[in-house]
C-alpha positions in Angstrom: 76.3 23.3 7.8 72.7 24.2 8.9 70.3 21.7 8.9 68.7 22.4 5.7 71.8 22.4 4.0 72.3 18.7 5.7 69.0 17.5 4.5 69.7 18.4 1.1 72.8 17.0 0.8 72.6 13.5 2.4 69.1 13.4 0.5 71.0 13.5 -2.5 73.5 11.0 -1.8 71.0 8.4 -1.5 69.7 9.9 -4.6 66.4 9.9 -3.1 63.6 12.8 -4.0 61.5 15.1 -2.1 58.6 13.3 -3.0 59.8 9.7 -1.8 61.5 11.5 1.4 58.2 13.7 2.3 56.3 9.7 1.7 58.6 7.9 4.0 58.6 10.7 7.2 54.3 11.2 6.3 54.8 14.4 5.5 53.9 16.8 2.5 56.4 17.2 -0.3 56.0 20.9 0.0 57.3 20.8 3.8 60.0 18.9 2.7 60.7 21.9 0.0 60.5 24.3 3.3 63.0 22.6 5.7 65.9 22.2 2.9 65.3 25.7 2.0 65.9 27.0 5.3 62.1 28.9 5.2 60.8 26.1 8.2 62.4 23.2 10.5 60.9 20.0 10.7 58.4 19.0 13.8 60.8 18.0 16.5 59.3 14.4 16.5 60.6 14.1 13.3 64.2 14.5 13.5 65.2 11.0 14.5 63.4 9.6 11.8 65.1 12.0 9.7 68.7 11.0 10.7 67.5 7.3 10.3 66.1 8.2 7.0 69.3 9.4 5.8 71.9 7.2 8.0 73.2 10.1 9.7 73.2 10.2 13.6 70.8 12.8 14.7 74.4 15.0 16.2 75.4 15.2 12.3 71.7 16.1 12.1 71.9 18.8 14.0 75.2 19.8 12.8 76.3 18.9 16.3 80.4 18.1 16.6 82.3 17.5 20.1 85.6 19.2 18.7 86.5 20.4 15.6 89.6 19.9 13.8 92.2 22.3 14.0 91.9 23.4 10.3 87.9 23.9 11.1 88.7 26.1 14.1 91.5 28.4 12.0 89.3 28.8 9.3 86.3 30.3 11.6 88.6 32.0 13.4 90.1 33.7 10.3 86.8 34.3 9.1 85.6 35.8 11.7 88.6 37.7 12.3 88.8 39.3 8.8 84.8 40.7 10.3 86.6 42.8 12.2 87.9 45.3 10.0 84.3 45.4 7.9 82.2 45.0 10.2 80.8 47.1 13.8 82.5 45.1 16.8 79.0 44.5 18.0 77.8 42.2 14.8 81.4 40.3 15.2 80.5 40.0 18.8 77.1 38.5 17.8 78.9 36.3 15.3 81.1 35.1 17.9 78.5 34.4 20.6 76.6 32.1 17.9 79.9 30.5 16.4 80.4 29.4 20.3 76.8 28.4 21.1 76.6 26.4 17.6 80.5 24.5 18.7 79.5 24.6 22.6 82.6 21.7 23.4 84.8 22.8 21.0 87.5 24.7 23.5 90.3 26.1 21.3 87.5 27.6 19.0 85.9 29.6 22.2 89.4 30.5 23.4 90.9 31.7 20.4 87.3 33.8 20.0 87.6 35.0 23.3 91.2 36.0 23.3 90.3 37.7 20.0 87.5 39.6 21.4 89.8 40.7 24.8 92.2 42.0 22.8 90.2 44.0 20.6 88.3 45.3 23.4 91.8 47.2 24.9 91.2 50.0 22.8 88.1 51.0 24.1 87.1 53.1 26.6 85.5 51.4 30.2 82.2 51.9 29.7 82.6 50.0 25.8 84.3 47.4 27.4 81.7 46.4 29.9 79.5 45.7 27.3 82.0 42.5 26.6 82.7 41.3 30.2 80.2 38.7 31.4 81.1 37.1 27.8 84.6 36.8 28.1 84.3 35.8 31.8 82.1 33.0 31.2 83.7 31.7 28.4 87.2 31.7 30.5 85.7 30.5 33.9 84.2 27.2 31.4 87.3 26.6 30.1 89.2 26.3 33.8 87.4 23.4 34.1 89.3 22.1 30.8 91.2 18.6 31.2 93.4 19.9 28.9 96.4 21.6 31.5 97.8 24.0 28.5 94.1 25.2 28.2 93.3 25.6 31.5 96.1 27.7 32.2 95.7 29.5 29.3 92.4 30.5 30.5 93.7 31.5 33.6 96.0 34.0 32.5 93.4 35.4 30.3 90.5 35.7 33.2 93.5 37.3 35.0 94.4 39.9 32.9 90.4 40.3 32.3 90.4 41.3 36.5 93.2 43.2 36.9 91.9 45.5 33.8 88.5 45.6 35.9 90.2 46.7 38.9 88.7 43.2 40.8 92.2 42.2 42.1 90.7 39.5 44.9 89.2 37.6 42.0 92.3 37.9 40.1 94.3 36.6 43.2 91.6 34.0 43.0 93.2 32.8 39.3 96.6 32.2 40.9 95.5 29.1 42.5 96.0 27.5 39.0 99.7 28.6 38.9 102.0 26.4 40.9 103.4 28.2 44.1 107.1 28.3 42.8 106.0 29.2 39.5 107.8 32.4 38.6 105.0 33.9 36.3 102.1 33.2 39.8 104.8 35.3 41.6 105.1 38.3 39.0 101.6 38.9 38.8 101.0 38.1 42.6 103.7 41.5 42.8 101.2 43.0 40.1 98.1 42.4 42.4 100.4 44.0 45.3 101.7 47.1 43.1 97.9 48.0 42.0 96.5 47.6 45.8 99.1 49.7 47.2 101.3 47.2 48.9 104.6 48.1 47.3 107.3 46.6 49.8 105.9 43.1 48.8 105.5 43.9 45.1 109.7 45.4 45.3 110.6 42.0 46.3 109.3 39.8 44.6 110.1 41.5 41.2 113.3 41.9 42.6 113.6 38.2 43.5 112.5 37.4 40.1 115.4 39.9 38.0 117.9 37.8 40.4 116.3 34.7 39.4 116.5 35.4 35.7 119.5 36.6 35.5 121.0 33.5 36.9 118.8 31.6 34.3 120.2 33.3 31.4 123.7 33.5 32.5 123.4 29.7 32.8 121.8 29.6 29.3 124.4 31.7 27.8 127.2 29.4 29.5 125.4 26.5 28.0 125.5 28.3 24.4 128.5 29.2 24.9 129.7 25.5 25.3 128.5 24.3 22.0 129.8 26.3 20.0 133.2 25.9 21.6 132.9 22.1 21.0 131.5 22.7 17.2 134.5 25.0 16.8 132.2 27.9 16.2 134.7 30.3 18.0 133.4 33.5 16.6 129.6 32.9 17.7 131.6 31.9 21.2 133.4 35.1 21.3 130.3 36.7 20.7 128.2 34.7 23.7 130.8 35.8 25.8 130.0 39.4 25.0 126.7 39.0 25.9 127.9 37.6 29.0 129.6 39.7 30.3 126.8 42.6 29.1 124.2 40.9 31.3 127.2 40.8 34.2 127.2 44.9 33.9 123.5 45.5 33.4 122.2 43.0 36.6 124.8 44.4 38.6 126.3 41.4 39.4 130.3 42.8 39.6 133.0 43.0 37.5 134.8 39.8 38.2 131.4 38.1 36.2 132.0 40.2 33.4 135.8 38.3 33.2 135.3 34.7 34.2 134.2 33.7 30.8 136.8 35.5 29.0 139.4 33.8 30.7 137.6 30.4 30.0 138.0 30.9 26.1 141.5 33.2 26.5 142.6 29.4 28.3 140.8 27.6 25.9 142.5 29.2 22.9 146.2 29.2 24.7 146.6 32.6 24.4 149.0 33.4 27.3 149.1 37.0 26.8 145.2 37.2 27.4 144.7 34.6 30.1 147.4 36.2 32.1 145.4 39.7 31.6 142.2 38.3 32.8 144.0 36.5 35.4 145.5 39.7 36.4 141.6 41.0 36.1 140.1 38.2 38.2 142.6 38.7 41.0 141.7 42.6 41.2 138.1 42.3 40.9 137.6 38.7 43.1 135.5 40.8 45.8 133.5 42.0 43.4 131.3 38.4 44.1 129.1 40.0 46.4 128.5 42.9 44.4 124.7 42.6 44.1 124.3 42.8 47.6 124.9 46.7 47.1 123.2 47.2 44.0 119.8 49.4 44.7 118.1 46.7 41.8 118.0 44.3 44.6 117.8 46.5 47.9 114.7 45.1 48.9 115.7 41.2 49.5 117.7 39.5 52.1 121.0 38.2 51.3 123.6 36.2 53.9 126.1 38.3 55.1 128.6 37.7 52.6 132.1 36.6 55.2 135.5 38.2 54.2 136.7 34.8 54.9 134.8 33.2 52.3 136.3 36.1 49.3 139.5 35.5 50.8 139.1 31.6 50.6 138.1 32.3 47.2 141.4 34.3 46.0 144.4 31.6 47.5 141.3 28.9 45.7 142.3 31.3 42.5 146.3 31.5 43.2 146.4 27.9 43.8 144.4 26.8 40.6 147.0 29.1 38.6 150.0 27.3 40.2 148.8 23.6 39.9 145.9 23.6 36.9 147.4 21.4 34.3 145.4 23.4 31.8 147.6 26.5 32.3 150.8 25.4 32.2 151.0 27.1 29.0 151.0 30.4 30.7 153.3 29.5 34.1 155.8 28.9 30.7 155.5 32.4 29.1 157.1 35.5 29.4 155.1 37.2 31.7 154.2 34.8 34.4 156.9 36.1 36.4 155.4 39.5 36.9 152.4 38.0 37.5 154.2 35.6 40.1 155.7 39.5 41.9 152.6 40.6 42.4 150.0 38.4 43.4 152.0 35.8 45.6 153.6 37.8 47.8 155.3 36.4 50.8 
């Protein structure tokens, strides 16, 4: 509320008239008329004796507030929002300039303005969206100074992408000090800053580093999905997890022996012998397909170990012995066709 409107109302509550209220504060009835109508604003030696007047503090006065609550803040924001598509971006821009200046403390409500504003601005041409800068960088450089982690950070990210769309890459390599070191998302737009300023080795590997890194992350989250519903007997969601699995396998490059090992996992798990003596079969063929990535042109540009024959072939008589000793596969040393497998994979 403005202040007239506050006047009037807490005036009211203490059912006290214009006339008694313009006799306490020494004043003229008709000045009291004036303020509540919005046409003057009282003397600014009167404005404490106001808020006294009508036991308010003089912030609630003032219409002052620290922070609003969230239903406050998504109700300007969707007001001001649904001004967008009425009115000229330049009187929502003025409308968002006051809303900010009116709630000065109140950071989620200049955030989600801001954010608004930057992401309306992406459709217009350079020059239109210069008009918008010093706003949006001010209101993101106040808010790094949040104590709020999730908002500072958020701000970062948004002052970032503000610089890299201005071409000023050292002062969006200056918003990456808020990003942990190790934190994947400093390192993908650290390769951004390098792909826009020309240096294009460095960009290449870290993205490259970071498709590695996710893939592992997502197998691993697959694996984990794929455990649940084993142990909730939710075989067909399994079967389908194990799909996906070995999708991601073929499109990271990662080999054919990863597109297998979880098959065989739920082939074992579901004592089909035929099928776990298939992928076995598949395993054994493909076991030097480990080190696959190493080759693959998606990750040409980072430094692996030499991967050491010794180590593959450690891996395959780790893989014969399992079949000959793992309790869990007994079932398929007992069916018909362990035999051939026996012929051709432990050879004397």
């Amino acid at each position: 509320m403005q202040i007239n409107e506050v006047i009037r109302k807490y005036r009211k509550q203490i059912n006290m008239t214009q006339e008694e209220m313009a006799n306490r504060l020494g004043v003229s009835a008709p000045a009291v008329n004036k303020w509540e109508s919005g046409a003057s604003m009282p003397d600014i030696s009167l404005l404490a004796p106001i808020a006294r007047l009508l036991h308010v503090s003089l912030e609630e006065l003032l219409s002052f507030k620290s922070e609003l609550t969230e239903v406050e803040v998504a109700g300007i924001v969707a007001e001001i929002s649904g001004l967008l598509d009425k009115e000229p971006l330049d009187t929502v821009f003025q409308k968002m300039v006051e809303t900010v200046r009116e709630y000065p403390n109140s950071e989620t409500l200049t955030y989600s303005l801001a954010s608004m504003l930057s992401c309306r601005t992406l459709i217009l041409s350079n020059e239109e969206r210069d008009k918008y800068f010093g706003w949006l960088q001010n209101c993101f450089e106040n808010l790094l100074s949040s104590e709020n982690q999730d908002m500072k950070m958020h701000a970062a990210e948004s002052l970032y992408a503000l610089f890299i769309l201005k071409e000023q890459y050292d002062e969006a390599t200056k918003c990456l000090d808020y990003f942990s070191p190790e934190s994947p998302e400093r390192k993908r737009k650290l390769a951004t800053i390098y792909s826009h300023t020309g240096k294009y080795e460095e960009a290449y590997k870290i993205m490259e580093e970071s498709l590695f890194s996710d893939y592992q992350s997502m197998s691993v989250t697959l694996h984990e999905i794929y455990g649940i519903a084993m142990k909730t007997e939710n075989f067909e969601k399994a079967r389908a997890i194990l799909e996906k699995e070995a999708g991601l396998a073929e499109l990271f490059e990662m080999g054919e022996y990863n597109k297998y090992a979880g098959k065989f996992h739920y082939a074992v798990a579901m004592k089909d012998a035929k099928q776990t003596l298939e992928l076995m079969d598949k395993l054994m063929t493909h076991y030097d397909s480990l080190m696959d990535f190493v080759k693959s042109p998606l990750y040409e540009h980072m430094t692996f170990a030499n991967s050491n024959p010794a180590v593959l072939e450690g891996m395959k008589t780790a893989l014969l012995n399992r079949y000959l000793e793992d309790d869990s596969i007994q079932f398929v040393r007992e069916s018909p066709g362990w035999e051939d497998f026996k012929k051709k994979w432990y050879k004397k």
